[in-house]
Residue, then its C-alpha position, 0 to 999 in steps of 0.5 A: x705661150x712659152x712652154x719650158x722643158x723640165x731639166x733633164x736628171x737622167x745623168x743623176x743618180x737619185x741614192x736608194x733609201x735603206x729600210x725604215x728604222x722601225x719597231x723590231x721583236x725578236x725571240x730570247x731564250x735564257x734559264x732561270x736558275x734553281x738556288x738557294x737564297x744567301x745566308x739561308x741554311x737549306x737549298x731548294x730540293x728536287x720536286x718542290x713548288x716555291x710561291x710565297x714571296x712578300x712582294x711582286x719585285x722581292x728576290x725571294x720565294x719560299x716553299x709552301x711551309x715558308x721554311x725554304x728560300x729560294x733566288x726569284x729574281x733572275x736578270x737577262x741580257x738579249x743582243x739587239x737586232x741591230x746597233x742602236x736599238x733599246x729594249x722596249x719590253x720582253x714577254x714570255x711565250x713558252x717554259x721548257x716542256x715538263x717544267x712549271x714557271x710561272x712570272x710576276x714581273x717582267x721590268x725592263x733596266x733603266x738603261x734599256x739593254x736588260x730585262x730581270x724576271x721576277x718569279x711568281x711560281x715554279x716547280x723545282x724539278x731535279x733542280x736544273x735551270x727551266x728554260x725560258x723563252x721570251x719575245x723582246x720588242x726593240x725601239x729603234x734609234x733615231x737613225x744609223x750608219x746607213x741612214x746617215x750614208x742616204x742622208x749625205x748622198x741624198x744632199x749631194x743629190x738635191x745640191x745637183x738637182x738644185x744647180x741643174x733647176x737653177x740653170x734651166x729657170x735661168x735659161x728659161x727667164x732669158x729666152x722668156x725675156x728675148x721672147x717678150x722684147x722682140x714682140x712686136x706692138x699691136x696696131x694702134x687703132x686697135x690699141x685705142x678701139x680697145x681703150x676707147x671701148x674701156x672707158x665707155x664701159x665704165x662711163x655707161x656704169x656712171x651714167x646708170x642706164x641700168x637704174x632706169x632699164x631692167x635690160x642693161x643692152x637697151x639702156x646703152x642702145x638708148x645712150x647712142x641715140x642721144x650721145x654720139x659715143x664713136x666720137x668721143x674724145x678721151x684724155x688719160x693723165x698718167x701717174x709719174x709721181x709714185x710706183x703702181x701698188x704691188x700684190x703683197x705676200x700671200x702672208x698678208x690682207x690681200x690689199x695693193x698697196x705702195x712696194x715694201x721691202x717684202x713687196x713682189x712683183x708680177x713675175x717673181x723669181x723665187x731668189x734673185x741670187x739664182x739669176x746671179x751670174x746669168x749675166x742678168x743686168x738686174x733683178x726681175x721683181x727685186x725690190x730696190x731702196x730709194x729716198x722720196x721726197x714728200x710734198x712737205x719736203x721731207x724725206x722718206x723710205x721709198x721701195x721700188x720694184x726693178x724689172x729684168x733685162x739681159x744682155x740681148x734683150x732691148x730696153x724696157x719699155x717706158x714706165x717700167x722703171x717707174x715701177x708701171x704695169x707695162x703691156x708687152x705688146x702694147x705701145x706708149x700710149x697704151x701703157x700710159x692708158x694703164x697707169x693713168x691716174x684719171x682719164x677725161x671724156x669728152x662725148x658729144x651730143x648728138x644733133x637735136x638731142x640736147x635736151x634729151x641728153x640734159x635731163x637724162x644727166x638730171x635722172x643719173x644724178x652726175x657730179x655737179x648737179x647740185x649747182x642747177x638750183x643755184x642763181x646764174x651770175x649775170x655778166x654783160x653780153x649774156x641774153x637777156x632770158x638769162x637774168x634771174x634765172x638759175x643754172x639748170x633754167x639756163x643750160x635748159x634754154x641753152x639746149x632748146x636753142x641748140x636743139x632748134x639751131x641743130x635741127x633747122x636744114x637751112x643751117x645744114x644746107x649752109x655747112x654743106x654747100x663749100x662742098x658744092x663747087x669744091x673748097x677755094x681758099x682766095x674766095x673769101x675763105x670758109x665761114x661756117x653757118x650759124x651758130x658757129x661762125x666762131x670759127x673759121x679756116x683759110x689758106x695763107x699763100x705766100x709768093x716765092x721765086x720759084x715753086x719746088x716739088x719736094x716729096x714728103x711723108x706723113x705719119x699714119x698715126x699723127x698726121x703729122x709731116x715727117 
């Protein structure tokens, strides 16, 4: 496990946010002033109460003989709290202690920086202006001088946070890559255990033990009985002709299918360009351009995904160019097994149960199956009980002779006795028991001059000289 430390931001200062543009209420206090409207003959006099008017916003009221008109319409303008700020609406709390006003609508300007009071009853008093007080709600603006301060001091903040975080997930990418280049392989037999345990999984699936025995262990137990698994053999073909299919964007069907141009890969880099001057060979997860030719000759857009190398790291390992899932601590054959397109296995059947292990292929119903019930082609040199036969009566004999021949001890005593006095290639060489005198081993001893001891080496995996 690769644990990466968070990059250090003691040395930063974050900026401290100033206080929230919100909502304010402050308090205003102004006089409503006692005045006779224009073009009228008598003023307003002292102890008179006004409160006939024709409408709620008219500049006007009179007394209760509608003889004397006086100004109803009175416009303020309060400070704000703070520059920016618009006026939202004023209320009135409180009237002079001895004095009558009573208002019928309070309008905010269109503007926004003034109020006007409309007055619906007041009582004139010795004539001097009733003090008012209001409380005025402000809307705040979008933002101000200190709000644009933290917002500039807060980029420069998050312009060092990024670069520091860049530096510290390049860092990272190439000790991580160092890391997965010098790892070192797992043993080979354990590599093809693993593989050889795999495919056997998935053919215990084809040959549906499961479908013939509710317990699923039992089934299998019951299939090395009749097969011989340990020595089954298993051929895989890797795919070189097309880049393994990727994991689209989280935006899309979540289906693999071949690289685009938006494709990712197994390890993304958030943005490539932040490993840009990292002295980075080339792009972890970039998807590179390529033209492919089609079978039909024609040619097409073809989208790759690229690995990661830097300059301290060893080669990729075979097939990651190509776009291959690659093992880190796997070998070349264990990534050819992963990429492989298909895989053949070859089980054998053990001595005796080759009957058994025919008709438990009829039960399964494997590929091929249909051509039992077809007529054998005779050829020359075949048996004579094969003629008009047909394939499954001819595999069924085939079997039964195995199964005898397999089974008879005579046949097991002849293979076994070249071990009795031990191997001697100039006595007539190695001839097999029936039925497989087909084949044959001997040992060719050429005369030379002389005889030279030359020390040699094997390989453990091949068996092959050095």
């Amino acid at each position: 496990m690769h644990l990466v430390a968070a990059p250090d931001l003691t040395a930063l200062r974050k900026p401290e946010p100033p206080p929230p543009l919100v909502a304010r209420t402050t308090p205003f206090t102004g006089t409503f002033p006692i005045r006779k409207v224009r073009a009228t003959q008598d003023p307003p006099e002292a102890n008179m109460e006004f409160v006939h008017h024709t409408a709620p916003d008219a500049e006007g009221i009179t007394d209760h003989d509608n003889a004397i008109h006086a100004v109803a319409r009175i416009d303020f303008t309060p400070s704000p709290p703070e520059r920016g700020y618009k006026l939202k609406d004023a209320r009135l709390v409180s009237v002079a202690l001895g004095r009558a006003f009573v208002p019928d609508l309070i309008p905010t300007n269109q503007e926004q920086t003034g109020f006007a009071v409309f007055a619906k009853f007041f009582h004139s008093g010795d004539l001097s202006p009733i003090s008012l007080t209001f409380d005025v709600t402000w809307d705040p603006p979008q933002t101000n001088d200190a709000h644009e301060r933290y917002h500039e001091e807060l980029k420069a903040y998050q312009a060092q946070v990024a670069e520091l975080q860049r530096t510290a997930y390049a860092s990272a990418v190439r000790d991580r890559l160092g890391l997965v280049s010098a790892m070192r392989p797992r043993p080979s037999q354990d590599l093809r255990t693993e593989e050889r345990q795999a495919i056997y999984g998935s053919l215990i699936q084809k040959l549906k033990p499961f479908d013939l025995f509710a317990d699923l262990y039992l089934g299998s137990e019951l299939l090395r009985q009749i097969f011989d698994v340990d020595e089954m053999l298993y051929f895989v073909a890797p795919d070189y002709w097309r880049p393994r299919e990727v994991t689209p964007p989280p935006t899309t069907a979540p289906v693999p299918s071949p690289p685009t141009q938006s494709s990712l890969g197994k390890y993304p880099v958030r943005d490539p360009s932040v490993l840009a001057d990292r002295t980075v060979v080339t792009w972890y997860s970039h998807t590179d351009w390529t033209k492919a030719m089609n079978p039909d000759g024609t040619v097409s857009d073809e989208w790759r995904v690229n690995y990661l190398i830097t300059e301290q790291t060893q080669p990729a390992p075979s097939g990651s160019s190509l776009g291959w899932l690659i093992q880190a601590d796997g070998d070349a054959r264990r990534n050819e097994f992963l990429n492989a397109a298909w895989a053949k296995a070859v089980l054998p059947v053990r001595p005796g149960r080759e009957q058994a292990a025919l008709e438990w292929l009829k039960q399964v119903d494997v590929e091929g199956q249909a051509a039992l019930g077809l007529t054998y082609p005779f050829q020359e040199g075949d048996p004579e009980e094969y003629r008009n036969k047909t394939v499954g009566q001819v595999l069924n004999v085939l079997a039964l002779r195995l199964q005898k021949d397999n089974t008879q001890i005579a046949n097991t005593l002849v293979a076994e006795k070249v071990f009795e006095t031990g191997f001697d290639p100039l006595d007539g060489g190695f001839r097999p028991a029936a039925p497989y005198e087909v084949f044959d081993q001997w040992i060719e001893v050429l005369p030379t001059d002389q005889v030279v001891a030359v020390e040699v080496s094997y390989d453990p995996r091949t068996g092959q000289q050095l």
